[in-house]
mmCIF file as Biopython writes it, N, C-alpha, C and O atoms, coordinates in Angstrom:
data_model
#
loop_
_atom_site.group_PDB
_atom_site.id
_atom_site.type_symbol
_atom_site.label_atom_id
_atom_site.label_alt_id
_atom_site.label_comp_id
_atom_site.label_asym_id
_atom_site.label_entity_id
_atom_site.label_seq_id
_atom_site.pdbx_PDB_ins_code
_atom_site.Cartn_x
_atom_site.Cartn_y
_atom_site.Cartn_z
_atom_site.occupancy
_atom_site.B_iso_or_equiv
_atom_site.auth_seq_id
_atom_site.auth_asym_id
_atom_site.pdbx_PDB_model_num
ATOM 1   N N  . UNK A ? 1  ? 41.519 -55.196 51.368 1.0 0.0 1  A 1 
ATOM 2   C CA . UNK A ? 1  ? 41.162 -56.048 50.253 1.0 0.0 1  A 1 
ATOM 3   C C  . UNK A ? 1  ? 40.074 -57.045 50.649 1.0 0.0 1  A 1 
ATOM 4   O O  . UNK A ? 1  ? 39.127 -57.087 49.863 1.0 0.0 1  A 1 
ATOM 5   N N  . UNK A ? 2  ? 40.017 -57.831 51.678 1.0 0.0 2  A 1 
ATOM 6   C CA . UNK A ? 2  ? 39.588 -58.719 52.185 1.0 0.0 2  A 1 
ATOM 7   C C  . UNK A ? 2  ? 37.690 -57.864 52.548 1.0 0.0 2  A 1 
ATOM 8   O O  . UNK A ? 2  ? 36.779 -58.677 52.387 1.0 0.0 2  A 1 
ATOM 9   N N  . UNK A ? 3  ? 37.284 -56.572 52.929 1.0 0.0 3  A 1 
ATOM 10  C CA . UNK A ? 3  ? 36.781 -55.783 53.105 1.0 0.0 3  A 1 
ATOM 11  C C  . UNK A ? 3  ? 35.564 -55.477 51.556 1.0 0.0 3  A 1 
ATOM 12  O O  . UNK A ? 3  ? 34.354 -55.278 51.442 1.0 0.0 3  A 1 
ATOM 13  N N  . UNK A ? 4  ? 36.866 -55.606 50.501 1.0 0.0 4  A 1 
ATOM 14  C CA . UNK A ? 4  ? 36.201 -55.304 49.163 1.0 0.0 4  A 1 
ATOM 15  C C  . UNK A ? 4  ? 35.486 -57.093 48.694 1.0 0.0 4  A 1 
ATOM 16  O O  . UNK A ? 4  ? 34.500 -57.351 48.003 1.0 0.0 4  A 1 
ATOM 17  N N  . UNK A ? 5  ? 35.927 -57.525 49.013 1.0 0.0 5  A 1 
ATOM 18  C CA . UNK A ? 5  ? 35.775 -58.803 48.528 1.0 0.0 5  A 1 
ATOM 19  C C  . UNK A ? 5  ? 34.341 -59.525 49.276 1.0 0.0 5  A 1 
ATOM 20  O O  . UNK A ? 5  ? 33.469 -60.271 48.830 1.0 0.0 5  A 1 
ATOM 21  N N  . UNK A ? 6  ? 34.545 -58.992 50.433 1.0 0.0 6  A 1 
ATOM 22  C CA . UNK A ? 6  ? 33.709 -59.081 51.402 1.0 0.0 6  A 1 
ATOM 23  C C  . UNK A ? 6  ? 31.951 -58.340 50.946 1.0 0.0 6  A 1 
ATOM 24  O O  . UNK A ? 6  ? 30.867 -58.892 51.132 1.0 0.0 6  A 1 
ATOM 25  N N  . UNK A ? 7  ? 32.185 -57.092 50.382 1.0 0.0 7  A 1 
ATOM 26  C CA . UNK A ? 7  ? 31.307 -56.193 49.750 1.0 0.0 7  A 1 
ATOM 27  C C  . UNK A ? 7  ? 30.549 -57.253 48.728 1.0 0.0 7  A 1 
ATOM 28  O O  . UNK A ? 7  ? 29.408 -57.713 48.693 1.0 0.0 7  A 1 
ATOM 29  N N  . UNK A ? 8  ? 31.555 -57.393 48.036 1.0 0.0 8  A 1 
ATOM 30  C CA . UNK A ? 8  ? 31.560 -57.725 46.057 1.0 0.0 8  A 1 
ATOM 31  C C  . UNK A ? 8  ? 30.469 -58.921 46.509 1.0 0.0 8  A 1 
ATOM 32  O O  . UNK A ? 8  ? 29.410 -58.944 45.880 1.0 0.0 8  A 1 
ATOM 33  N N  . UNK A ? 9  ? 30.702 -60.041 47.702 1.0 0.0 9  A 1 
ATOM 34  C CA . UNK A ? 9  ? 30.402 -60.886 47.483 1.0 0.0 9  A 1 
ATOM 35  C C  . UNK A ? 9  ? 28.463 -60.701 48.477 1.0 0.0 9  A 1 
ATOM 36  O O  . UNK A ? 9  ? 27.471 -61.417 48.341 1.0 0.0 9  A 1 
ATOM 37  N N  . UNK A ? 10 ? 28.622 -59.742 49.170 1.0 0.0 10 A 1 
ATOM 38  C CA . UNK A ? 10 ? 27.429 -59.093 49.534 1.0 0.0 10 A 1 
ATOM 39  C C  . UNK A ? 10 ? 26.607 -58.732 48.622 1.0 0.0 10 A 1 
ATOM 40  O O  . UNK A ? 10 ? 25.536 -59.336 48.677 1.0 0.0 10 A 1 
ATOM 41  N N  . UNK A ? 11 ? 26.734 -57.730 47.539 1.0 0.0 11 A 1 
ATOM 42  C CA . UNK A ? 11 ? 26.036 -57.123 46.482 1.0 0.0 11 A 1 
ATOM 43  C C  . UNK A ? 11 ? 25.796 -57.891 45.294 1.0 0.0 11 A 1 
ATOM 44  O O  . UNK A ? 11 ? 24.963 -57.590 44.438 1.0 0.0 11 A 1 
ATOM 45  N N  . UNK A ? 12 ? 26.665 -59.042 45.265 1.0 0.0 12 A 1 
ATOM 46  C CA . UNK A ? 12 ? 26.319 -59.968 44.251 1.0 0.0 12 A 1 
ATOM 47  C C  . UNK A ? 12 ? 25.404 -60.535 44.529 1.0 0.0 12 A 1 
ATOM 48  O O  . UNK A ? 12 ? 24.548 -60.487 43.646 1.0 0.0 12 A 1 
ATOM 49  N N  . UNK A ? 13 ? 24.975 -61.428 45.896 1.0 0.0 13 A 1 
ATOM 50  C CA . UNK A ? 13 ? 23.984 -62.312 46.941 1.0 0.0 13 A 1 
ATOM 51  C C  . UNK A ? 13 ? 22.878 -61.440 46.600 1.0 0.0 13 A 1 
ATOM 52  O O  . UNK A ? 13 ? 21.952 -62.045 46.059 1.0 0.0 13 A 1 
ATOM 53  N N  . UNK A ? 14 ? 22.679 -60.031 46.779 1.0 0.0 14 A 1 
ATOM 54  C CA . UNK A ? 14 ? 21.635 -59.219 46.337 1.0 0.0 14 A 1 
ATOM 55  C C  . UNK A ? 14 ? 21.332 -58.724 45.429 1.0 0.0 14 A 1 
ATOM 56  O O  . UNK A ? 14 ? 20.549 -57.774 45.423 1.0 0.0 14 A 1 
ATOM 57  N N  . UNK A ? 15 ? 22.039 -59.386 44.060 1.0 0.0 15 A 1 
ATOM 58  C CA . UNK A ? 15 ? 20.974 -58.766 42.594 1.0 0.0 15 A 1 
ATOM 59  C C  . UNK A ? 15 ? 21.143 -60.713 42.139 1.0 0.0 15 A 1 
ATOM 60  O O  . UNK A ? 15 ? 21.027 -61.242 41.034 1.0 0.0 15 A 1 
ATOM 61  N N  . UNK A ? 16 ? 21.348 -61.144 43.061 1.0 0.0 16 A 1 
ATOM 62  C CA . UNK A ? 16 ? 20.727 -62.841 42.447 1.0 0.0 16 A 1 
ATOM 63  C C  . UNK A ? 16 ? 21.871 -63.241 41.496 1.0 0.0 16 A 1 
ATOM 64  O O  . UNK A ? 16 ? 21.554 -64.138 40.714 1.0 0.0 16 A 1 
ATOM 65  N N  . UNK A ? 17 ? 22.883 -62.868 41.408 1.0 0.0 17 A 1 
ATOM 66  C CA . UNK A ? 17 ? 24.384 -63.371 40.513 1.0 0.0 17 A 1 
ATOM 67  C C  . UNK A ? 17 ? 24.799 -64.507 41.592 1.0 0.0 17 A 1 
ATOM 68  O O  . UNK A ? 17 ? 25.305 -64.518 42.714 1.0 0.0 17 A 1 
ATOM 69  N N  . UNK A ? 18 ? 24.244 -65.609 40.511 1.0 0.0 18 A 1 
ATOM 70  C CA . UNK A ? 18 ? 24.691 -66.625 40.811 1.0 0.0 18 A 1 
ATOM 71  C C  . UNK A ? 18 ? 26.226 -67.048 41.161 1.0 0.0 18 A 1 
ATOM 72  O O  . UNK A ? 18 ? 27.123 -66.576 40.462 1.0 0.0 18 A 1 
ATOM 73  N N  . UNK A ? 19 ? 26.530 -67.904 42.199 1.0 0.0 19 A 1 
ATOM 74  C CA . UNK A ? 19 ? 27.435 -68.352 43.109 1.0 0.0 19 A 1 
ATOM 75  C C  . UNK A ? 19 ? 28.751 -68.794 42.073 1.0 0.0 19 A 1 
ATOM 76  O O  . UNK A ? 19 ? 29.926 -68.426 42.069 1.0 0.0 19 A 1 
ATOM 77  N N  . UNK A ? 20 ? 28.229 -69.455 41.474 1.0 0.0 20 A 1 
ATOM 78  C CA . UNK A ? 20 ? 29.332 -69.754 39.954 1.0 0.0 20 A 1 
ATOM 79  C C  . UNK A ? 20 ? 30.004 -68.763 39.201 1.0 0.0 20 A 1 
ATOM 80  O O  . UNK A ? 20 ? 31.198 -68.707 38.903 1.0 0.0 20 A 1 
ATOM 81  N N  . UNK A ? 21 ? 29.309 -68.181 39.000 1.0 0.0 21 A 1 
ATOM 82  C CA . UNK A ? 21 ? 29.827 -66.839 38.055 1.0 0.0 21 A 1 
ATOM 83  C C  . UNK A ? 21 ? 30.582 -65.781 39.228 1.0 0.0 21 A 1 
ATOM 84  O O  . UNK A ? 21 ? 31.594 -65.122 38.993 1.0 0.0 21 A 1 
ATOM 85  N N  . UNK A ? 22 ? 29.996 -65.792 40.249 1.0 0.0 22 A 1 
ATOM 86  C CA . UNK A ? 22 ? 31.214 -65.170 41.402 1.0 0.0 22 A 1 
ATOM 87  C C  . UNK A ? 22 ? 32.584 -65.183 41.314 1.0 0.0 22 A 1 
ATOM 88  O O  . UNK A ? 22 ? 33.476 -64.410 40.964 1.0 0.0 22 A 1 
ATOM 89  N N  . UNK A ? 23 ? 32.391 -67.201 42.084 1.0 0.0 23 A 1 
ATOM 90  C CA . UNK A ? 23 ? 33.756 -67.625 41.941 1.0 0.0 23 A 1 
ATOM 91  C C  . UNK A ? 23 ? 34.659 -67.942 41.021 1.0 0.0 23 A 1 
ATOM 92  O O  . UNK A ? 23 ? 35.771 -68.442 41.190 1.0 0.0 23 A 1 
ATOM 93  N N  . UNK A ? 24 ? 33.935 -67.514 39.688 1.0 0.0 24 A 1 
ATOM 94  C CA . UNK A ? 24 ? 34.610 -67.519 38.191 1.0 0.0 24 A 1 
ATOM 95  C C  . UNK A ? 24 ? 35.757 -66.312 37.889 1.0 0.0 24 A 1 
ATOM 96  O O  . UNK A ? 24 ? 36.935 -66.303 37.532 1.0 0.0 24 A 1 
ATOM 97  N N  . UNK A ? 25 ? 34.697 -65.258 38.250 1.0 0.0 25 A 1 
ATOM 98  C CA . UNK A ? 25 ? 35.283 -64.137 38.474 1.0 0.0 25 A 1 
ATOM 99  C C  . UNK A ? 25 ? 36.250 -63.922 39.499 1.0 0.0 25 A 1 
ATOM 100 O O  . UNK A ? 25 ? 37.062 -63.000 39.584 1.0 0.0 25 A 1 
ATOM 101 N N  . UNK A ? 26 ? 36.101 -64.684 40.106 1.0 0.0 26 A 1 
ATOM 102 C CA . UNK A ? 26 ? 37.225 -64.134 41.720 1.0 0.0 26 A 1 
ATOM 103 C C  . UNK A ? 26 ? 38.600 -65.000 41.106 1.0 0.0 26 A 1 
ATOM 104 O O  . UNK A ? 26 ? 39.772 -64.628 41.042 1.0 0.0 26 A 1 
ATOM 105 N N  . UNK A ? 27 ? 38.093 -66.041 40.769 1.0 0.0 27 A 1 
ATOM 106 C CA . UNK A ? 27 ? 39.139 -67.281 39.935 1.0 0.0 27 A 1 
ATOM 107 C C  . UNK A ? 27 ? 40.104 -66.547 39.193 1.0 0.0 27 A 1 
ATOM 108 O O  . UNK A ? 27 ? 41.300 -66.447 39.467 1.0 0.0 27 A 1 
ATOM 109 N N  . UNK A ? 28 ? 39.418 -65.973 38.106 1.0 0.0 28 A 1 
ATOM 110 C CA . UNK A ? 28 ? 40.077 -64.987 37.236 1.0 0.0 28 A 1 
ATOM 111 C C  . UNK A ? 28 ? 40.437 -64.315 37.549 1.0 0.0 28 A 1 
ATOM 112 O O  . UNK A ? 28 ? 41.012 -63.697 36.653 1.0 0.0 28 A 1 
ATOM 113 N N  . UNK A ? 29 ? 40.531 -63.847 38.527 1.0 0.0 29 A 1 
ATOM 114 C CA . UNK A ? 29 ? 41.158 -62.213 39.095 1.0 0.0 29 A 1 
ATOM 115 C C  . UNK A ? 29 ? 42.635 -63.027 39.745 1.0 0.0 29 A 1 
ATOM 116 O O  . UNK A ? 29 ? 43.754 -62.623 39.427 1.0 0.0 29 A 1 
ATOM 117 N N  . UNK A ? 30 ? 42.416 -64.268 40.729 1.0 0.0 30 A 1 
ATOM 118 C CA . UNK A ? 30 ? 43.308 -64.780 40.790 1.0 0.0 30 A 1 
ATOM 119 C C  . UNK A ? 30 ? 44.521 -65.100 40.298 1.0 0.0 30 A 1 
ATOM 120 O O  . UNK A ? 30 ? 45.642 -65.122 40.807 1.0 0.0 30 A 1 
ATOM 121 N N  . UNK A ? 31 ? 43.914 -65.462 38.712 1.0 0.0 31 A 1 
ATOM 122 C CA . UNK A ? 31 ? 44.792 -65.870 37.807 1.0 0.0 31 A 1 
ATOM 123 C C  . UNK A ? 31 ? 45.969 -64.755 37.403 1.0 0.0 31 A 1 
ATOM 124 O O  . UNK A ? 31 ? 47.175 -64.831 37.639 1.0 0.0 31 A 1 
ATOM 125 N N  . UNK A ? 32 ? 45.329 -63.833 36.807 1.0 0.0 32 A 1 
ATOM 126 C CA . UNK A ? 32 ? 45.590 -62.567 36.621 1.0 0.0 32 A 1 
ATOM 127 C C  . UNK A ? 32 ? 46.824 -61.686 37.588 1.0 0.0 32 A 1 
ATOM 128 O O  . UNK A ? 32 ? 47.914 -61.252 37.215 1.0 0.0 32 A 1 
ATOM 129 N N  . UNK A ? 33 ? 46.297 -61.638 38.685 1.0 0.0 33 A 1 
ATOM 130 C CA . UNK A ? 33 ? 47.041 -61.470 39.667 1.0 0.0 33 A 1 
ATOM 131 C C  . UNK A ? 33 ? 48.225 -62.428 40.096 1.0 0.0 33 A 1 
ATOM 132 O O  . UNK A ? 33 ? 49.263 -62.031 40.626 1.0 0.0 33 A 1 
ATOM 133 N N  . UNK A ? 34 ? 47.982 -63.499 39.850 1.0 0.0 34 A 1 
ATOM 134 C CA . UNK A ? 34 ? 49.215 -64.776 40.181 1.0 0.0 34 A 1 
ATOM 135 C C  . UNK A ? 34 ? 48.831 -65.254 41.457 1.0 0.0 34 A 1 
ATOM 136 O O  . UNK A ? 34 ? 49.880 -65.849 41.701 1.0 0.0 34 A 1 
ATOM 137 N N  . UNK A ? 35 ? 48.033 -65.475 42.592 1.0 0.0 35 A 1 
ATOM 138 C CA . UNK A ? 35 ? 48.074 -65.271 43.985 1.0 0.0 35 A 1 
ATOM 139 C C  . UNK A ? 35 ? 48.029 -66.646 43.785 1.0 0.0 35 A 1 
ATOM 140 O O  . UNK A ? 35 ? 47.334 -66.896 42.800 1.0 0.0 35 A 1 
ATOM 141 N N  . UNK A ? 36 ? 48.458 -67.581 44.283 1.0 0.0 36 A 1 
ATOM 142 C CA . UNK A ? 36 ? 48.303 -69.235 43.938 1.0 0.0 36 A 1 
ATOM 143 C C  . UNK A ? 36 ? 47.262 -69.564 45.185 1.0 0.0 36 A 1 
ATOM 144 O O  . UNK A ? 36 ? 46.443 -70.478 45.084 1.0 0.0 36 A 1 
ATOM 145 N N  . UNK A ? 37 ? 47.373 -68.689 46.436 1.0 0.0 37 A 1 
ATOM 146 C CA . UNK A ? 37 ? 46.485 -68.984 47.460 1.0 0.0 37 A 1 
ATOM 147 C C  . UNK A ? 37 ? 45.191 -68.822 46.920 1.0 0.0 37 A 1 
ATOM 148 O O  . UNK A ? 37 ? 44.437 -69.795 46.891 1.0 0.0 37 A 1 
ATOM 149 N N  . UNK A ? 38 ? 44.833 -67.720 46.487 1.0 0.0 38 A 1 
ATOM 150 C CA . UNK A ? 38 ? 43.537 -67.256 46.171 1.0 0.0 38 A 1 
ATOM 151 C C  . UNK A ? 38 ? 43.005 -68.239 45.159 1.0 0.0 38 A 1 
ATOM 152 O O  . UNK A ? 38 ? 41.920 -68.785 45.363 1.0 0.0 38 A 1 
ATOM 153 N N  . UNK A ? 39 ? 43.886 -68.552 43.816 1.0 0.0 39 A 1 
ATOM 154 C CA . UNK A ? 39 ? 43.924 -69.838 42.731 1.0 0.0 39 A 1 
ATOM 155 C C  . UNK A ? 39 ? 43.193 -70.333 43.747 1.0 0.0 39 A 1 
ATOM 156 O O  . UNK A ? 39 ? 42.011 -70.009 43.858 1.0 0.0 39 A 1 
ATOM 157 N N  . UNK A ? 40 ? 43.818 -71.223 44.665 1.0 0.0 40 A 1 
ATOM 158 C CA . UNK A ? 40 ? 43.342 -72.643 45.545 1.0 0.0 40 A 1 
ATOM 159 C C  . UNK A ? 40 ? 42.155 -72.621 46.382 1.0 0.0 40 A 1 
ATOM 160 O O  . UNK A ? 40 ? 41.427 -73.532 46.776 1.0 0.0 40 A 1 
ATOM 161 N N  . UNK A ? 41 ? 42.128 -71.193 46.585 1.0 0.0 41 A 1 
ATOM 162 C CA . UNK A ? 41 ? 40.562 -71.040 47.845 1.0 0.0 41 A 1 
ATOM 163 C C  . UNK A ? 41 ? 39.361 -71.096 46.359 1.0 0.0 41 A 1 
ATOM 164 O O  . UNK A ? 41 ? 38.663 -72.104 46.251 1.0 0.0 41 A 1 
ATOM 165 N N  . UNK A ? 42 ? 39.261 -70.246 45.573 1.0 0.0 42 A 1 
ATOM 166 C CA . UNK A ? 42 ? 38.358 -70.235 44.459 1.0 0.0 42 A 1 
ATOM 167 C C  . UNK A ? 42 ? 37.952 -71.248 43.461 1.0 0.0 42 A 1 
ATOM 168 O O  . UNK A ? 42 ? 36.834 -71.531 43.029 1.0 0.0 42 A 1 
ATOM 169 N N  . UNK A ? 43 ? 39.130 -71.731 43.196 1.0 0.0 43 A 1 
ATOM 170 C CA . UNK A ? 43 ? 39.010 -73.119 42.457 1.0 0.0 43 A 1 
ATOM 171 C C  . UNK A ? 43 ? 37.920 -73.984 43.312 1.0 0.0 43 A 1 
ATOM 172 O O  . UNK A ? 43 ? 36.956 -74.552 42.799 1.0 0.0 43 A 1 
ATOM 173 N N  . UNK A ? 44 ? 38.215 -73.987 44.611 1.0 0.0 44 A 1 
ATOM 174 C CA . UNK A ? 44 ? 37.335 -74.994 45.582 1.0 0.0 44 A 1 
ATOM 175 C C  . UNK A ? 44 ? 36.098 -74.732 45.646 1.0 0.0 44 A 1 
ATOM 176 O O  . UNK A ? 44 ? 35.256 -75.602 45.425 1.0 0.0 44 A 1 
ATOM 177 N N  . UNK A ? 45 ? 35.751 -73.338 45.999 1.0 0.0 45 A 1 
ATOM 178 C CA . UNK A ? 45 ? 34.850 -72.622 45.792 1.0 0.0 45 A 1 
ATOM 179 C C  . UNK A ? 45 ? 34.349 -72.602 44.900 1.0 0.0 45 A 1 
ATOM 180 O O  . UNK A ? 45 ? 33.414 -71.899 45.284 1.0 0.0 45 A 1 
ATOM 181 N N  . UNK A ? 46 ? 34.145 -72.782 43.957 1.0 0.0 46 A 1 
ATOM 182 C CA . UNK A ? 46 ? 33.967 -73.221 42.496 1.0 0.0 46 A 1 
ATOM 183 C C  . UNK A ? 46 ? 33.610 -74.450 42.034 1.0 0.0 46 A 1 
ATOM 184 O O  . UNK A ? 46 ? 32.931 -74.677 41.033 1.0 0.0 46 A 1 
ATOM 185 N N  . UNK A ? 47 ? 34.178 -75.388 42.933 1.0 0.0 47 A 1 
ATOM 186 C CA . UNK A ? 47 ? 33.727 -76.811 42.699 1.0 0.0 47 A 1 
ATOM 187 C C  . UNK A ? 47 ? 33.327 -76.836 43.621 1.0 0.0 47 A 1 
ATOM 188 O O  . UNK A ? 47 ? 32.567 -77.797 43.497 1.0 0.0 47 A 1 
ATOM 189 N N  . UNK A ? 48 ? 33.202 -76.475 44.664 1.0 0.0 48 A 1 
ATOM 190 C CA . UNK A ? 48 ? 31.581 -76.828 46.115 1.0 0.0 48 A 1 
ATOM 191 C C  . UNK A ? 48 ? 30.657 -76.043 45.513 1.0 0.0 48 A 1 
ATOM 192 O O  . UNK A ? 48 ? 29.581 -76.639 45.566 1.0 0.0 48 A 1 
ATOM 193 N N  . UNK A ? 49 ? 30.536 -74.909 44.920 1.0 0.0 49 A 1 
ATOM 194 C CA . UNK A ? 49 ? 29.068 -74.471 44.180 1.0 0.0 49 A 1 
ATOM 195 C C  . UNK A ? 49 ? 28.267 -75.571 42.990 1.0 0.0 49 A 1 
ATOM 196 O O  . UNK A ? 49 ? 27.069 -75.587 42.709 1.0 0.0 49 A 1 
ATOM 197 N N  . UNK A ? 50 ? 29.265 -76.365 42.484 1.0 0.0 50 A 1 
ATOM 198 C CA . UNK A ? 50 ? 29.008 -76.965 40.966 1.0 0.0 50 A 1 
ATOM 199 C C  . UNK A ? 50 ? 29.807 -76.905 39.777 1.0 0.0 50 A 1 
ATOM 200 O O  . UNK A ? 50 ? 29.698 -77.543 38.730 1.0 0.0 50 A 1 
ATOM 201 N N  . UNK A ? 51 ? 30.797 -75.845 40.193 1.0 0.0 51 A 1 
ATOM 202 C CA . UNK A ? 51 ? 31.309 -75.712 38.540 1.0 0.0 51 A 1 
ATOM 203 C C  . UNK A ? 51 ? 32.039 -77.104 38.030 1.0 0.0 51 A 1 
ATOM 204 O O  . UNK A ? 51 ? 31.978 -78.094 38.760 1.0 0.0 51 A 1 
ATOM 205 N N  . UNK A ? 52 ? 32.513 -77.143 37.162 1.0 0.0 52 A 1 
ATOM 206 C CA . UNK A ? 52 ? 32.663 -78.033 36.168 1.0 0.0 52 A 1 
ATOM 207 C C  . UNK A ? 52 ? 34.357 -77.992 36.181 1.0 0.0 52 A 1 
ATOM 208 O O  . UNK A ? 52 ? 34.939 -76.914 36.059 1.0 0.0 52 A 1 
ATOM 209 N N  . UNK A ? 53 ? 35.063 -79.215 36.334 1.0 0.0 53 A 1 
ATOM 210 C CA . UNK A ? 53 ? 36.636 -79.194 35.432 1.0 0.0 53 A 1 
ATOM 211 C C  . UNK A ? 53 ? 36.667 -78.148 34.227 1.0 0.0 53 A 1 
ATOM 212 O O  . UNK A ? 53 ? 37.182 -77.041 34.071 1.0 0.0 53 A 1 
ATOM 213 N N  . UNK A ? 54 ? 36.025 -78.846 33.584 1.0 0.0 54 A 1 
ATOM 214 C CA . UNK A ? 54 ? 36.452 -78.149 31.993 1.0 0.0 54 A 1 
ATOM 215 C C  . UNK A ? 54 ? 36.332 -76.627 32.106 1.0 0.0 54 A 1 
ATOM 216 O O  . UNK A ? 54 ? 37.166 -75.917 31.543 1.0 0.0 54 A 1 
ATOM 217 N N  . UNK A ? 55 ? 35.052 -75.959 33.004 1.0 0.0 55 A 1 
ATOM 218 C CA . UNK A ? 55 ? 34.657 -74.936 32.450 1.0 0.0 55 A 1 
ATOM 219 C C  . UNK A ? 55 ? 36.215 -73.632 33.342 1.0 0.0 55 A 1 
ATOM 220 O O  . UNK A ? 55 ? 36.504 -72.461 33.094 1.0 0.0 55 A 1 
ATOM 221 N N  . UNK A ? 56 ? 36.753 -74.552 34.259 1.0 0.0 56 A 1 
ATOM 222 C CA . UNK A ? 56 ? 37.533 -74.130 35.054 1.0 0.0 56 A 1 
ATOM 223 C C  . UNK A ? 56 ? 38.984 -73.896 33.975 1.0 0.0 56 A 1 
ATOM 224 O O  . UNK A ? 56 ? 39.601 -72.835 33.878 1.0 0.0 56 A 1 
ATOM 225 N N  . UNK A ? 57 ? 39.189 -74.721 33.500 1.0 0.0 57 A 1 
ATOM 226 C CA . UNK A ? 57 ? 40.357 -75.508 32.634 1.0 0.0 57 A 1 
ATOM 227 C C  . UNK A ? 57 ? 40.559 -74.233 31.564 1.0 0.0 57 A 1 
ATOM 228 O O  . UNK A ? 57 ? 41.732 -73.945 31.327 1.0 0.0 57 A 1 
ATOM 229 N N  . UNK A ? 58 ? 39.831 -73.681 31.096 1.0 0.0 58 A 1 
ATOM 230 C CA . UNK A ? 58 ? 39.414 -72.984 29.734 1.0 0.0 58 A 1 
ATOM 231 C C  . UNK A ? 58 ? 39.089 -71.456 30.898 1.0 0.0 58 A 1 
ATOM 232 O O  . UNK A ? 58 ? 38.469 -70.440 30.587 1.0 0.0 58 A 1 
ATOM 233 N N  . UNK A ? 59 ? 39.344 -71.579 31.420 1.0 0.0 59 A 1 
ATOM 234 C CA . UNK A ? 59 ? 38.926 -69.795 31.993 1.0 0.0 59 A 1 
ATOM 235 C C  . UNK A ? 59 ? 39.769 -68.726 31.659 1.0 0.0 59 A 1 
ATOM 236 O O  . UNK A ? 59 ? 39.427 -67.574 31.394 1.0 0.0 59 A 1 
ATOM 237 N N  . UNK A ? 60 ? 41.191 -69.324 31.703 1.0 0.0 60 A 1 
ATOM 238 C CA . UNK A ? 60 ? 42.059 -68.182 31.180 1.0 0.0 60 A 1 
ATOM 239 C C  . UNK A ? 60 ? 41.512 -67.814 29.415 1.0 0.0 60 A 1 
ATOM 240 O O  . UNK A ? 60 ? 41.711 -66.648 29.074 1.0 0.0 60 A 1 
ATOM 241 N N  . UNK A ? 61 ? 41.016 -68.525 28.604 1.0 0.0 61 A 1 
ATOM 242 C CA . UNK A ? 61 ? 41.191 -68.679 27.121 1.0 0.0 61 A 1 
ATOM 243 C C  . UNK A ? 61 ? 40.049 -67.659 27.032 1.0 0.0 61 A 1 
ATOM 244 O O  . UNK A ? 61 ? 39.636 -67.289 25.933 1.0 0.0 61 A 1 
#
C-alpha cells in the first residue's frame, strides 16, 4: 500500500496536480476507509500545503 501511495504521489508531482488536491484526495480516501491515522497524517498535510479549515470541514459533503 505504502508502495502505491508512494507511486500516486510520484505521478501526480509529474502532470503538475497540485499538492492540495493530493492531500484532499488522500484525506478522503482516509475518511472513507476510517483509518484515523491516515485522517491525522493528511489533515496535516493539508494544512502544511495551505489548505483551509473550512475547505477540510466540508470534504465529506
Amino acid at each position: 500500500m505504502a508502495a502505491a501511495a508512494g507511486e500516486l504521489r510520484s505521478q501526480a508531482a509529474d502532470v503538475g496536480l497540485d499538492r492540495i488536491i493530493l492531500e484532499l484526495v488522500n484525506l478522503r480516501v482516509s475518511q472513507i476507509n476510517g483509518c484515523a491515522f491516515c485522517l491525522d497524517v493528511h489533515s496535516a498535510a493539508a494544512f502544511k500545503a495551505g489548505e483551509t479549515l473550512q475547505r477540510v470541514a466540508v470534504l465529506p459533503s
